[in-house]
C-alpha positions as CSV (number, residue, x, y, z in Angstrom):
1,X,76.8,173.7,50.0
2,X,73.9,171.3,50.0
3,X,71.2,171.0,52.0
4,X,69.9,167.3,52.6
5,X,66.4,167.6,53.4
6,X,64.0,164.4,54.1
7,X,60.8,163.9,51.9
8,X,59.0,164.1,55.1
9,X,59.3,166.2,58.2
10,X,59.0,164.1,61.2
11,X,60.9,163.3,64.5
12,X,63.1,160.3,64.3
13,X,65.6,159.2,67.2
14,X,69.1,160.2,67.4
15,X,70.7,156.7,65.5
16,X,69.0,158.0,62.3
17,X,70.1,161.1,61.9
18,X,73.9,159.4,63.2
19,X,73.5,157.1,60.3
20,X,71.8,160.0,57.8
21,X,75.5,161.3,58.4
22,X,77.1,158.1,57.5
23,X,75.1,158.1,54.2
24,X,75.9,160.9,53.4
25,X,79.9,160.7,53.5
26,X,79.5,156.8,52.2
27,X,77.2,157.0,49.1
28,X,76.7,160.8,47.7
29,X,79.2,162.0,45.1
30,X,82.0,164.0,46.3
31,X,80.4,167.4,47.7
32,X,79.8,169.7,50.8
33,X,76.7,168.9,52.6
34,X,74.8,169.8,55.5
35,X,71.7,169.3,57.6
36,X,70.0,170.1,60.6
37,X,67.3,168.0,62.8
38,X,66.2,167.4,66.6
39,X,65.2,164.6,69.1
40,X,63.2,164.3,71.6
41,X,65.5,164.4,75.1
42,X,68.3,162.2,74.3
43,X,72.1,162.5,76.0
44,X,74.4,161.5,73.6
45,X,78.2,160.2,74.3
46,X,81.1,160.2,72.7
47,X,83.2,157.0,71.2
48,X,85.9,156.7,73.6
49,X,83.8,157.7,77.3
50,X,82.3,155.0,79.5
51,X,78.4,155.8,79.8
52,X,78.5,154.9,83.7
53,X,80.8,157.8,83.9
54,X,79.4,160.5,81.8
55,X,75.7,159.7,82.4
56,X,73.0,159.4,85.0
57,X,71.5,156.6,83.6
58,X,68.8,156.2,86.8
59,X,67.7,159.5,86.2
60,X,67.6,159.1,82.6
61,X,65.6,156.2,82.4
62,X,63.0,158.3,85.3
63,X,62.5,160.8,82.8
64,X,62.4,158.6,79.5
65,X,65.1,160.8,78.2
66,X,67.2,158.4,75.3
67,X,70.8,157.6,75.7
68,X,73.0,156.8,72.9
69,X,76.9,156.5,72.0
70,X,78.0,158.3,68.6
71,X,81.0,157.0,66.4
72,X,83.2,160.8,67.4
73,X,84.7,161.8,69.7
74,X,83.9,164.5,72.4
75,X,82.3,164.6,75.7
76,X,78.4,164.0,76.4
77,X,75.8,166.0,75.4
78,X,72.4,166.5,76.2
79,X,69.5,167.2,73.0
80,X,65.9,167.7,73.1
81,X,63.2,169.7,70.8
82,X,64.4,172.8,71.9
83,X,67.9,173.1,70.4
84,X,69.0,172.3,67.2
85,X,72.0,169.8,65.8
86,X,73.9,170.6,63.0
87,X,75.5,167.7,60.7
88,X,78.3,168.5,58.2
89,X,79.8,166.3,55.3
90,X,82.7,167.3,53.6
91,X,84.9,165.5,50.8
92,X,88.8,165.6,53.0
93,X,90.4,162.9,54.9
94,X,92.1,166.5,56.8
95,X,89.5,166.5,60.0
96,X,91.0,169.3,61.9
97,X,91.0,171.2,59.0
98,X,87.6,170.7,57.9
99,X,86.6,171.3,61.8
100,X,88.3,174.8,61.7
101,X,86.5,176.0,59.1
102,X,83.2,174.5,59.9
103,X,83.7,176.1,63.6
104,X,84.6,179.6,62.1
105,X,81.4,179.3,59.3
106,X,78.9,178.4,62.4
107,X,80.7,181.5,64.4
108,X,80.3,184.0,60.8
109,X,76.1,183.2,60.8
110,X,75.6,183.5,64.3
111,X,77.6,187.4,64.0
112,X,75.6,187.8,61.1
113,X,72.0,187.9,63.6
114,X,74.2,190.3,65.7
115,X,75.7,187.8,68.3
116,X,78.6,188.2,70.2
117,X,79.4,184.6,69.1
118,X,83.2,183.5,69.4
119,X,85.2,179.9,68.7
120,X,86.9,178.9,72.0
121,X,88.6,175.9,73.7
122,X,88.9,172.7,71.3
123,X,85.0,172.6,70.4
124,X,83.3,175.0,71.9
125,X,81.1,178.5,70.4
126,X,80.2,181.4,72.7
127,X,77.8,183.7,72.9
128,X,78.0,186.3,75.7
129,X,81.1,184.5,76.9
130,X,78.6,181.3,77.6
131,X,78.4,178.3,75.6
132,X,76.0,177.6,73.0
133,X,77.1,175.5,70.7
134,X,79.6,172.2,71.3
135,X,80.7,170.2,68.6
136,X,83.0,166.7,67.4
137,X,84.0,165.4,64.3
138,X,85.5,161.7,63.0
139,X,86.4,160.6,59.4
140,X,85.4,157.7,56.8
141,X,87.5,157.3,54.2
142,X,88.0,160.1,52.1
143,X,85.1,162.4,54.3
144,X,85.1,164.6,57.3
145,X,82.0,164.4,59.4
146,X,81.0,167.1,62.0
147,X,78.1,167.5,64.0
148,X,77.1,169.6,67.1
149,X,74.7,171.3,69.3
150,X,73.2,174.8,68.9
151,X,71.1,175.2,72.1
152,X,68.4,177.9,71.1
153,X,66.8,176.7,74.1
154,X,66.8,173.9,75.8
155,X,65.7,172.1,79.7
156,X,68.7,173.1,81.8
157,X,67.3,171.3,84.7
158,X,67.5,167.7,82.2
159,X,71.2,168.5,81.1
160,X,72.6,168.9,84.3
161,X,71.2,166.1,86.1
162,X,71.7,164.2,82.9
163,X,74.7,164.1,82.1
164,X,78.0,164.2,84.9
165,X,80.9,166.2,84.1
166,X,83.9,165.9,86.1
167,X,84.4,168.6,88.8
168,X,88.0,169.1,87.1
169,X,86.5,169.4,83.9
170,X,84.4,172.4,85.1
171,X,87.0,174.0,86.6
172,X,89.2,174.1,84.3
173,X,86.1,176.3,82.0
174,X,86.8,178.9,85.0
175,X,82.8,177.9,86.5
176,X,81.7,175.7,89.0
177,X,78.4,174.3,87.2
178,X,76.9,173.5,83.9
179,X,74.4,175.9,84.5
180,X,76.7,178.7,85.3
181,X,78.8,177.8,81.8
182,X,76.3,178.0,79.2
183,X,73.5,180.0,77.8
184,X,70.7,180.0,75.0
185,X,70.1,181.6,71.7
186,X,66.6,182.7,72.7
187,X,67.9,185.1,75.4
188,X,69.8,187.0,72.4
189,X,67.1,186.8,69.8
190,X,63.8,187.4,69.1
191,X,63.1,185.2,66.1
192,X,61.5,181.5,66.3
193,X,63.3,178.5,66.1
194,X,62.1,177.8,63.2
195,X,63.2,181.5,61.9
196,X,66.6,181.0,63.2
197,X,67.0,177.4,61.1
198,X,65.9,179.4,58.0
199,X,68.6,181.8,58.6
200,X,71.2,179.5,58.8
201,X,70.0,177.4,56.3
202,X,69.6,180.1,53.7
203,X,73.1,181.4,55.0
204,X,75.3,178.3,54.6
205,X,73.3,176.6,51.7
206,X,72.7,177.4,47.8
207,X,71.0,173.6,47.0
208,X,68.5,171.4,47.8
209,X,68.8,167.6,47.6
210,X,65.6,165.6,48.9
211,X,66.2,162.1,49.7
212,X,64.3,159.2,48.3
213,X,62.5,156.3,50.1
214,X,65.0,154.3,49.2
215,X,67.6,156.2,50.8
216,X,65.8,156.3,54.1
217,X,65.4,152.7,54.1
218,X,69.3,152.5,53.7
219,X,69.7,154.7,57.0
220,X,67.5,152.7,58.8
221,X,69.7,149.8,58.0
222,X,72.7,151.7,59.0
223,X,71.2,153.0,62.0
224,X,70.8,149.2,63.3
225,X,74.4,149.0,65.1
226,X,73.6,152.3,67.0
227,X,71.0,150.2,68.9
228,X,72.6,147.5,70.1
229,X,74.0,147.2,73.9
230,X,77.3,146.5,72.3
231,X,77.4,149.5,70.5
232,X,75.9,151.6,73.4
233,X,77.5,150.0,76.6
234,X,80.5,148.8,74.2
235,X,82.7,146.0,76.4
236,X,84.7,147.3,79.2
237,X,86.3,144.3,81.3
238,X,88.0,144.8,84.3
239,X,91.8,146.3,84.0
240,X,94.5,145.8,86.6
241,X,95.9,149.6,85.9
242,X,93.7,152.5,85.8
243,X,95.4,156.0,85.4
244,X,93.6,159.7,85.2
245,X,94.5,162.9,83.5
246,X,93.5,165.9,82.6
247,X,95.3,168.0,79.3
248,X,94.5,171.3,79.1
249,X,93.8,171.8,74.9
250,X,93.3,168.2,74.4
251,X,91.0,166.5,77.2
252,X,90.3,164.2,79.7
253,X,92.1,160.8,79.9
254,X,91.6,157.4,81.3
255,X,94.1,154.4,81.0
256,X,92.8,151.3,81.6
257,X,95.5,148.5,81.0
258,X,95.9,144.5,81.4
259,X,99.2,144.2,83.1
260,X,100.3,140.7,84.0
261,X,103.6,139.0,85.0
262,X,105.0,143.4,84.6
263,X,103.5,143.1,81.1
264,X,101.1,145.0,79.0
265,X,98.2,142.1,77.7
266,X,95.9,144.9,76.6
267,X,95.5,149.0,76.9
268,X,92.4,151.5,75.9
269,X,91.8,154.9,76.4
270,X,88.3,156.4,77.0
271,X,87.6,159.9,77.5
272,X,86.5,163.1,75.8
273,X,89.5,163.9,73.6
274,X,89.4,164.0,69.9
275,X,90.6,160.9,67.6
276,X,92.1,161.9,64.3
277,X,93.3,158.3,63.5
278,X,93.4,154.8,64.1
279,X,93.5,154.6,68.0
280,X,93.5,150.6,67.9
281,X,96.4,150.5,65.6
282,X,98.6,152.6,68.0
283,X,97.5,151.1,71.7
284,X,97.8,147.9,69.9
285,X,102.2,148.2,69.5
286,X,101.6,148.1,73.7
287,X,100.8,144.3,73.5
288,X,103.6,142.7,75.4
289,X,105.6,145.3,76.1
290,X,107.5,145.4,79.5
291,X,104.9,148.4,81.9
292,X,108.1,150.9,82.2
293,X,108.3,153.9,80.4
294,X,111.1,152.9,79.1
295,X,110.0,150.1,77.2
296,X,106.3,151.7,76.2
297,X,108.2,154.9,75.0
298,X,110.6,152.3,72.7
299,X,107.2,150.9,71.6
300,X,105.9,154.1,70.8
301,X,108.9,155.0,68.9
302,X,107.2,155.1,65.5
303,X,104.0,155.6,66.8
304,X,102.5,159.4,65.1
305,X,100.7,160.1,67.9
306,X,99.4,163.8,67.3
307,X,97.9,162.4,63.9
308,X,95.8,159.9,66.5
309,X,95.2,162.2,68.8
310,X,94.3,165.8,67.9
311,X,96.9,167.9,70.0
312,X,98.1,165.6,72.0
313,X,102.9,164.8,72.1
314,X,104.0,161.4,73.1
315,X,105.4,162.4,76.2
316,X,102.4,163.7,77.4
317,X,100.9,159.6,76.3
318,X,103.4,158.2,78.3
319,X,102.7,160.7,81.5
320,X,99.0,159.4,81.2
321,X,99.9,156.1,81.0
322,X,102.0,156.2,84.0
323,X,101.0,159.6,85.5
C-alpha cells in the first residue's frame, strides 16, 4: 500500500484532507493508498443527517470548534489534535467489501501493539469493549473511499456536548452516554502519538508518494464545495410527512415526504445509515405515486434496495416510510 504524504507538514481544516481523498480515487493510477492527518476541533457529519439534529451548533460556535458535512455516510463525529483520522483509497466499485477488509486491517495493527481491539456493529472498533475507532465509506467511480476516527486521545467533555446522539441510539450500544461508550488509545499504551502513527504507518505501508504543489493546489480547488452553506446546511424544505426508525444493523431513519392531494411530490431520507448506491435514483420512482403501501411497494418493485442501502430489505423501506 501507498502512503500519500504532503511536501509539508502543517495543519489544514477538515475540507482538504475530504478533498485529498477525492484526489486521490479521481486522478492517481489504479492502486491502494492511504493516509493519515488531524484538525483542530472540528465535528464532522455525515451525507444524509440534518446538522440541526446531530450537532450543537451554539456550543460549537462558543468554543470555535469547526463544523463540516462529508460526502459518506455515517453518523457525526467529533476530531481534534488529539486523535488521529485515517483515509483509505482503493481501486473497487465493491464498498462493503473494501470496508471489511479495511475494518479487519485497522483491527490486525492495533492487536499487533497488544490491544484487545475487536470489529463490532456496522462501523465500529473496540478496545477494552469501548470504542475507539468509528468509521464510513462512499464510492466514485471505479474507487472505494474509507475514512475514520482513531481517538488516541481526545477532549471528551467537546465530543459530548458537541455532537447529539439520539437517546435510542445509545441505548441500543447497551450505555446510557457517550462517555460511558468509548475509550482512548493512550489509556492502553505507552507510546506517543506520534509513535503510534509510525507504527501504523510502517505496518500497513511499503511506499512513499509525496505530492507536488501542483497537486495541493488541485485539492484546494476541490475542497471549495465543502465550504459552502449549501454543501454544509444542504436544502431541507418543510415536508408534510415525517416518519422515524431505528434498524438494528443498519441505522437510524428519517422520512421526510411531500404528500399532496394523497400523493408523493417528493421523498428524502437523512440519517446515519450507509449508502452503497444511488439514493436519488431510487426515492426518485416515489414521484407521483399514490402514499399507500401498496402503491409505493409496486413502485419499488424493481427498486435493488440492499445495493442502496447497505443491509437494509424493502419491506423494512416501506415500514419506515409508513412506520
Amino acid at each position: 500500500m501507498i502512503y500519500v504524504a504532503l511536501p509539508i507538514e502543517e495543519q489544514r481544516p477538515l475540507p482538504f484532507y475530504l478533498a485529498m481523498e477525492e484526489y486521490i480515487a479521481r486522478t492517481l493510477p489504479a492502486a491502494d493508498y492511504f493516509f493519515m492527518w488531524q484538525v483542530a476541533p472540528t465535528v464532522i457529519f455525515g451525507r444524509n443527517q440534518l446538522i440541526e439534529s446531530e450537532v450543537d451548533t451554539v456550543y460549537c460556535k462558543a468554543h470555535n470548534i469547526q463544523m463540516y458535512r462529508r460526502k459518506s455516510g455515517g453518523g457525526c463525529v467529533y476530531a481534534d489534535q488529539s486523535n488521529i483520522m485515517l483515509s483509505y483509497i482503493t481501486p473497487t466499485s465493491n464498498v462493503n467489501f473494501t470496508f471489511n477488509r479495511y475494518m479487519l486491517m485497522v483491527e490486525h495493527v492495533l492487536q499487533k501493539l497488544g490491544l484487545d481491539a475487536r470489529t463490532t456493529g456496522r462501523n465500529d472498533i473496540l478496545v477494552g469493549g469501548k470504542k475507539v475507532s468509528g468509521n464510513a465509506f462512499y464510492h466514485l467511480p471505479g474507487r472505494s473511499i474509507v475514512h475514520g476516527t482513531m481517538l488516541y486521545d481526545t477532549d471528551i467533555e467537546h465530543m459530548m456536548r458537541s455532537t447529539t446522539p439520539s437517546q435510542e441510539k445509545l441505548k441500543s450500544k447497551g450505555v446510557e452516554s457517550v462517555r460511558q461508550h468509548v475509550t482512548t488509545l493512550n489509556q492502553f499504551l505507552n507510546i506517543s502519538i506520534d509513535e503510534f502513527k509510525q507504527f501504523v504507518r510502517k505496518n500497513l505501508c511499503n511506499e512513499e508518494l509525496i505530492l507536488s504543489a501542483d497537486e495541493i493546489k488541485a485539492i484546494e480547488q476541490i475542497a471549495t464545495e465543502y465550504y459552502t452553506d449549501e454543501f454544509i446546511y444542504g436544502n431541507n424544505p418543510a415536508y408534510s410527512v415525517v416518519m422515524h426508525k431505528r434498524i438494528d444493523g443498519v441505522g437510524e431513519f428519517e422520512a421526510r415526504m411531500e404528500v399532496k392531494d394523497g400523493v408523493i411530490r417528493k421523498a428524502n431520507l437523512l440519517g446515519d445509515f450507509f449508502l452503497t448506491g444511488d439514493i436519488d435514483s431510487m426515492l426518485g420512482k416515489l414521484r407521483g405515486v399514490p402514499y399507500t403501501p401498496e402503491s409505493v411497494a409496486q413502485a419499488l418493485s424493481a427498486a435493488d434496495v440492499e445495493a442502496t442501502i447497505l443491509n437494509l430489505k424493502k419491506e423494512q423501506l416501506i415500514t419506515i416510510l409508513f412506520n
